[in-house]
C-alpha positions as CSV (number, residue, x, y, z in Angstrom):
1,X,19.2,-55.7,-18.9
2,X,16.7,-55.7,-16.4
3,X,18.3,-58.2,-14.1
4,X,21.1,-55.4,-14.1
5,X,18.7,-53.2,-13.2
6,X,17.1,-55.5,-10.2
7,X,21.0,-55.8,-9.1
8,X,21.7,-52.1,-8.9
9,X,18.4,-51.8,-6.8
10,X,19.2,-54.7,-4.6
11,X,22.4,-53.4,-3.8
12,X,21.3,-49.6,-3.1
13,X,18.4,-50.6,-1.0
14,X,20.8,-52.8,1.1
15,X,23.4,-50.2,1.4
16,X,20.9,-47.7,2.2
17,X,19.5,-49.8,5.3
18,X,22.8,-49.9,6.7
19,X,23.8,-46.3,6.2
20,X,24.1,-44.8,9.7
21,X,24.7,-40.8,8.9
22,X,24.2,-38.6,6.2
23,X,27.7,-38.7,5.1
24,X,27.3,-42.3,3.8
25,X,23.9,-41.5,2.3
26,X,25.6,-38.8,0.3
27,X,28.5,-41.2,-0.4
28,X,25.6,-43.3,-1.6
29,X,23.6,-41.4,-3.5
30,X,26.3,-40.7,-5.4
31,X,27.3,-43.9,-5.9
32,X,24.4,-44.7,-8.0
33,X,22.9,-41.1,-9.0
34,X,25.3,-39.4,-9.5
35,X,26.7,-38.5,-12.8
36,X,28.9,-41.7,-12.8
37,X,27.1,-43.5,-10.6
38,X,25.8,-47.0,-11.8
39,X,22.4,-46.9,-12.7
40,X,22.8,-43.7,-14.6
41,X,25.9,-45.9,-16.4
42,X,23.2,-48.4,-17.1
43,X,20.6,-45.5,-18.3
44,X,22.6,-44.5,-20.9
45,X,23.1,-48.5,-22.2
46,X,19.3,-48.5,-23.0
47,X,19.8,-46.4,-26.5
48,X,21.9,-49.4,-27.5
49,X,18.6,-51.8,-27.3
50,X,16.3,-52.8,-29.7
51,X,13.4,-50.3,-30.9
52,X,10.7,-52.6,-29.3
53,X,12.6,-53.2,-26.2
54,X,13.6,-49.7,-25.0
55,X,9.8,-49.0,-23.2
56,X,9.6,-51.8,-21.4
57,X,13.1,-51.2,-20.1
58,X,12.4,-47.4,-19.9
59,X,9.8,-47.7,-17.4
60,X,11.8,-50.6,-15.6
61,X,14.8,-48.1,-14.9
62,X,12.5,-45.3,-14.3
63,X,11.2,-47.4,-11.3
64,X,14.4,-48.2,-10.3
65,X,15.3,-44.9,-9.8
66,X,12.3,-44.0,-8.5
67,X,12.7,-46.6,-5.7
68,X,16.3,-45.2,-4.7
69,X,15.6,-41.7,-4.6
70,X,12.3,-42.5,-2.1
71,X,14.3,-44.9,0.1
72,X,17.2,-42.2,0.2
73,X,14.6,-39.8,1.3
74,X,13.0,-41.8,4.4
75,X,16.4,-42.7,5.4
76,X,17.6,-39.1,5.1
77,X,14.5,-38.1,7.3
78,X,14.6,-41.0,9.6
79,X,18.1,-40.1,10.7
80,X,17.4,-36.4,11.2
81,X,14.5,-37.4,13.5
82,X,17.3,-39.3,15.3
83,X,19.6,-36.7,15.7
84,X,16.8,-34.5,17.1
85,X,16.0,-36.6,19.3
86,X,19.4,-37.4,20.6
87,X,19.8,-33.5,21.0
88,X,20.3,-32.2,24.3
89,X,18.5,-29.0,25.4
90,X,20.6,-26.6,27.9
91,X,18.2,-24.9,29.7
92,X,21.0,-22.5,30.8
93,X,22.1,-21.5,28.0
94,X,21.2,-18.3,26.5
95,X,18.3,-17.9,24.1
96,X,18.4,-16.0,21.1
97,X,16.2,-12.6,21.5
98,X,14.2,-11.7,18.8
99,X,14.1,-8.1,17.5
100,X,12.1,-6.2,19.7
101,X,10.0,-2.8,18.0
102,X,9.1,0.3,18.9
103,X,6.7,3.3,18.3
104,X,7.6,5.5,15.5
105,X,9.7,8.1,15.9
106,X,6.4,10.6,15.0
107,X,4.2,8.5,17.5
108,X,6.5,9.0,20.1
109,X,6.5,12.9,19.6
110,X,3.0,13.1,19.2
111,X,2.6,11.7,22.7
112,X,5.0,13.7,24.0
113,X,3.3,16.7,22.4
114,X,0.0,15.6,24.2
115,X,1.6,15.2,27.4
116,X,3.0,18.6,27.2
117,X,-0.6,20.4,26.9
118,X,-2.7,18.3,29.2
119,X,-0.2,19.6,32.2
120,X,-1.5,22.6,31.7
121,X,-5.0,21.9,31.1
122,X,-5.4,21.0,27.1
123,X,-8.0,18.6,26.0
124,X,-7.1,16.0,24.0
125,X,-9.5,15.7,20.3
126,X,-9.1,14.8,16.9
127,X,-11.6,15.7,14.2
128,X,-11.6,13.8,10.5
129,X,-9.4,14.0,7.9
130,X,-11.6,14.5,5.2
131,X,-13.3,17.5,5.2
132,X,-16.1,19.7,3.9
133,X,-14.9,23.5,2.8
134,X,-16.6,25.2,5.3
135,X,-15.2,23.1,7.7
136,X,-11.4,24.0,5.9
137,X,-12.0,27.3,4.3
138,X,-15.0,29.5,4.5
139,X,-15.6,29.5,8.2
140,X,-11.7,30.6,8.8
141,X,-12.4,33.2,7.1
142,X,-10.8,32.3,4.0
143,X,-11.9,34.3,0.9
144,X,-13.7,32.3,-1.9
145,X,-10.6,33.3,-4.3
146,X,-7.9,32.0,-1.6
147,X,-4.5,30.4,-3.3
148,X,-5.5,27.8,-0.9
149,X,-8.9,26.7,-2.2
150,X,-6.9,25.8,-5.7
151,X,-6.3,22.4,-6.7
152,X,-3.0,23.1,-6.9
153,X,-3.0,23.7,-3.4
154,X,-5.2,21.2,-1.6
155,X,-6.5,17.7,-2.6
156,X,-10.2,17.6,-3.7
157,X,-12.2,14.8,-3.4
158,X,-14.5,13.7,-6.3
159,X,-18.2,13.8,-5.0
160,X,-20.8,16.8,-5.7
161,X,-20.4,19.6,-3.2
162,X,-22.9,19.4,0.0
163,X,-25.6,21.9,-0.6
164,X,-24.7,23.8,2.9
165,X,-20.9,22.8,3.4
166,X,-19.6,22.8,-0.2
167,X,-17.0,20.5,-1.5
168,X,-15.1,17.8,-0.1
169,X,-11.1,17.9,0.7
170,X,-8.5,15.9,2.5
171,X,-8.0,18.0,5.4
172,X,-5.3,20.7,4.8
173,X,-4.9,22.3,8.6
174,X,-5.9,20.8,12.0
175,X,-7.8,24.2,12.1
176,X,-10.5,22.8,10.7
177,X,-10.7,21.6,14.1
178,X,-11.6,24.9,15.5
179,X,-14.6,25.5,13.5
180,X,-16.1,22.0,14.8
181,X,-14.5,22.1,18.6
182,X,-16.7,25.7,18.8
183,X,-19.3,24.0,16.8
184,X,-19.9,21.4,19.8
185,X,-18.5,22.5,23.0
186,X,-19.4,26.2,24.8
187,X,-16.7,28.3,26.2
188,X,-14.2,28.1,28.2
189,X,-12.7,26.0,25.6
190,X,-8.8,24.4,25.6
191,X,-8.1,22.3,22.9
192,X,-5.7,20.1,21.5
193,X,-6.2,18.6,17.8
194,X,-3.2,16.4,16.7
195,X,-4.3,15.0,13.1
196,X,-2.9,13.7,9.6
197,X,-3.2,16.7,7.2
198,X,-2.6,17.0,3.4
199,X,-1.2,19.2,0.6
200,X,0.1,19.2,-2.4
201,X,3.7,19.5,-1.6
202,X,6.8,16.9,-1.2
203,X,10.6,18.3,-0.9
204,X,13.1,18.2,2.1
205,X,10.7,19.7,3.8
206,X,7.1,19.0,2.5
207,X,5.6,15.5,2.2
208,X,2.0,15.1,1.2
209,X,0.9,13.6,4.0
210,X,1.9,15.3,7.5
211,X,1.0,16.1,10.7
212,X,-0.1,18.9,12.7
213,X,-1.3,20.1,16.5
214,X,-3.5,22.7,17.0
215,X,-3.8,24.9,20.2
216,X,-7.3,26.2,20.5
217,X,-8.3,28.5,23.8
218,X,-11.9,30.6,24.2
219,X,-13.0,32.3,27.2
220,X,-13.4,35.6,28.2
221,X,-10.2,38.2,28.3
222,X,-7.8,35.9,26.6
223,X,-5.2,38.0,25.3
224,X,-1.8,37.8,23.5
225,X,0.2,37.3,27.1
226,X,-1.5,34.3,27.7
227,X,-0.8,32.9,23.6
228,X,3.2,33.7,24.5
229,X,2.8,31.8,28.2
230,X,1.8,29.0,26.1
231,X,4.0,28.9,23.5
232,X,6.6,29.7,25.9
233,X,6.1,26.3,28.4
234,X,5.8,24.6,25.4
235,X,9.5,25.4,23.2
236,X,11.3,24.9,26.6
237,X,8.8,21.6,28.2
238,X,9.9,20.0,24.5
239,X,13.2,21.7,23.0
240,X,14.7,22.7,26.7
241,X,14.9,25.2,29.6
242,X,17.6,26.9,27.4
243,X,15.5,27.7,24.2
244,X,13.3,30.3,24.0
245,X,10.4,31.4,21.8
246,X,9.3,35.1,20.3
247,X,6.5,35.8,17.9
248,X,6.7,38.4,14.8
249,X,3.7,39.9,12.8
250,X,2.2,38.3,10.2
251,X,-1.1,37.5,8.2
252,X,-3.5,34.5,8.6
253,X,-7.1,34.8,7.5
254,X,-8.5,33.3,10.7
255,X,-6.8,35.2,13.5
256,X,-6.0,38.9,13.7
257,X,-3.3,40.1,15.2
258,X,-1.5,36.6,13.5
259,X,2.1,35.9,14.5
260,X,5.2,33.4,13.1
261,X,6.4,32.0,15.8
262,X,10.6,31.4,16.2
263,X,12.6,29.1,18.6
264,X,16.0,30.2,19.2
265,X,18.9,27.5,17.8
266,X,19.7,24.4,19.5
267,X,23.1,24.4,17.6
268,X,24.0,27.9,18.3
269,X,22.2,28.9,21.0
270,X,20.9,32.0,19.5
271,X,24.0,33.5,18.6
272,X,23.4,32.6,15.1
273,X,25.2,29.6,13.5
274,X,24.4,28.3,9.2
275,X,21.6,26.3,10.1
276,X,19.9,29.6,11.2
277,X,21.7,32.6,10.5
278,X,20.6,34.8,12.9
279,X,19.6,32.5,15.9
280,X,16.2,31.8,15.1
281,X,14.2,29.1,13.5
282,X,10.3,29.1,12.4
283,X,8.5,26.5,14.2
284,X,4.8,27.7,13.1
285,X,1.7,30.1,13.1
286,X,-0.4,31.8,15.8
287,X,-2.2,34.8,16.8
288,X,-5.9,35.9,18.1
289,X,-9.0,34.1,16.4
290,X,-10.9,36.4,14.4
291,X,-14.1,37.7,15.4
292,X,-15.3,36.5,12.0
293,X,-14.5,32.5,12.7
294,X,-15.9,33.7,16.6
295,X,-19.1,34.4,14.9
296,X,-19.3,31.6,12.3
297,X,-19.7,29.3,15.3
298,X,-22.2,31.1,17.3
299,X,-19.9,32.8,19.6
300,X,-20.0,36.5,20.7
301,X,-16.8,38.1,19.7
302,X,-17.6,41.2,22.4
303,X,-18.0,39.0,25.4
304,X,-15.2,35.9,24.3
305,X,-11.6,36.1,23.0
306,X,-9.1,33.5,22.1
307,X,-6.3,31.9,20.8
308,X,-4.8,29.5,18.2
309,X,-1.6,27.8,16.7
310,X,-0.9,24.9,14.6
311,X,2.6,23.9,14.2
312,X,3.6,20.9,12.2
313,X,5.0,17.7,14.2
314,X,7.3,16.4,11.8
315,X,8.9,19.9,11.7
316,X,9.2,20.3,16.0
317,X,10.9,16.8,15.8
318,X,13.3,17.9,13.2
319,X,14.2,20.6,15.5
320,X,14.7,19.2,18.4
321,X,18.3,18.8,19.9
322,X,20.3,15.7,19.4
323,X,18.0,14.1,16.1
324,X,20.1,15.3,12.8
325,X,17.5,14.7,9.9
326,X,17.8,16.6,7.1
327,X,14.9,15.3,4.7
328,X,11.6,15.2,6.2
329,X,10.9,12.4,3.9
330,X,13.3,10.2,5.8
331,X,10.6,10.0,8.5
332,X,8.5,8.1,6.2
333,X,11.0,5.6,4.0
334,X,10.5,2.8,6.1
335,X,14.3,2.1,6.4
336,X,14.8,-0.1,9.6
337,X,18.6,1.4,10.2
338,X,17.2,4.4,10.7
339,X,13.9,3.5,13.2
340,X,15.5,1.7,15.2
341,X,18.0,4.7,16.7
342,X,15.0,6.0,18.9
């Protein structure tokens, strides 16, 4: 039995050496591996042996195989390295790009945003994302009782409340920015803050994470005319010479008079379509900064005015003519089909 076995080796090895593709290794390899090839034939003849001559032959077969298997291998490898090397490299030919990326689709409005407000004179800031209340709440203005200020409302962070500036948050409004831009700078102030907020909210239109830019103006005999200039070069520098902007009433606790503010339809062109009914769409809030939050950062109310508005980025994007997204959620899955249209 184990002269067969020396045989079967004899003969692979010899076949193996002369084997000049893998075609014929395969052909060989089956020959003598395979399920009928001859040493697993002879395998299956070792239960007929003796009791006290099956591990001697065991091992010898075990070796055999082991032998064929690594000479199959380096052959297998050495003619690869061959054919590699034989290979003929066209420098001509074309090469195969590789994918190329791209900013985000809320990158690239956010630096169109910024480029928007520094042609007209806007500074550029960002202020943190998490927050102290006074920072968030109490120096806007914003009574100690404020839906707001729930936990249902903003996300609180677990730490014991600063003595001064009372508990911590994830930022919930760039306006926050206000309070700290007046804090540190002296009027004539013309800021921009563009920064990830957070609120307890995810549907079509709400994710939990989002983002905002806030227009902040000081300096003496601002008034409402100079708020709708702004928004106006704004609504048509982003959506379009044709679209225009108007502001309604409303009620924010850090400005007074506070306004919505509307762009007219893209689709429709104001005549009113069912994406607006009436020719409008709500982009975001503005109006006059409050003597209160004028005088919570040191600043006379009597000698300076100003102006604010924070509109969310995601929801200008969503607006703008020629992107059809109708889950602001989409923004944020990650799905490659979709990012790579812009």
């Amino acid at each position: 039995m184990e002269k067969e076995f020396l045989t079967i080796k004899n003969n692979a090895l010899s076949m193996i050496l002369d084997a000049e593709n893998n075609k014929e290794l395969d052909a060989i390899r089956l020959q003598f591996l395979g399920r009928s090839g001859k040493l697993t034939i002879a395998l299956k003849d070792l239960t007929k042996l003796p009791d006290d001559e099956k591990p001697l032959m065991g091992r010898v077969a075990n070796n055999t195989k082991n032998v064929i298997e690594d000479a199959i291998n380096r052959k297998e490898n050495e003619l690869n390295k061959k054919r590699q090397t034989n290979f003929i490299i066209d420098i001509t030919e074309p090469g195969i790009k590789p994918p190329l990326g791209s900013l985000h689709l809320v990158t690239q409005a956010i630096q169109e945003i910024t480029k928007i407000f520094e042609h007209i004179g806007f500074t550029r800031v960002r202020y943190p994302e998490i927050e102290w209340d006074w920072y968030a709440f109490e120096a806007l203005n914003f009574p100690e009782n404020h839906p707001a200020r729930d936990d249902w409302e903003t996300f609180f962070i677990q730490q014991d409340p600063h003595p001064k500036y009372g508990s911590l948050v994830l930022t919930p409004h760039t306006s926050s920015g206000q309070i700290r831009q007046m804090e540190n700078s002296k009027p004539p102030i013309k800021m921009l803050n563009i920064a990830k907020t957070y609120r307890r909210q995810s549907d079509v239109s709400h994710t939990p994470m989002f983002h905002q830019f806030e227009t902040l103006v000081i300096g003496e005999k601002i008034s409402i005319a100079d708020l709708k200039g702004t928004l106006d070069f704004f609504v048509k520098s982003y959506f379009g010479e044709n679209r225009k902007s108007r502001i309604r009433p409303y009620h924010f606790q850090f400005t007074e008079p506070s306004f919505e503010t509307d762009v007219s339809c893209g689709v429709c062109d104001g005549r009113g379509c069912k994406l607006c009914k009436e020719g409008w769409l709500e982009i975001g809030g503005a109006g006059m900064v409050h003597p209160n939050v004028l005088k919570n950062c040191g600043i006379d109310p009597e000698k300076y005015s100003g102006f604010a508005s924070g509109w969310g980025v995601e929801r200008v994007l969503m607006m703008k003519e020629g992107i059809q997204i109708n889950d602001l959620r989409t923004l944020y899955a990650n799905n490659l089909d979709f990012l790579t249209q812009f």
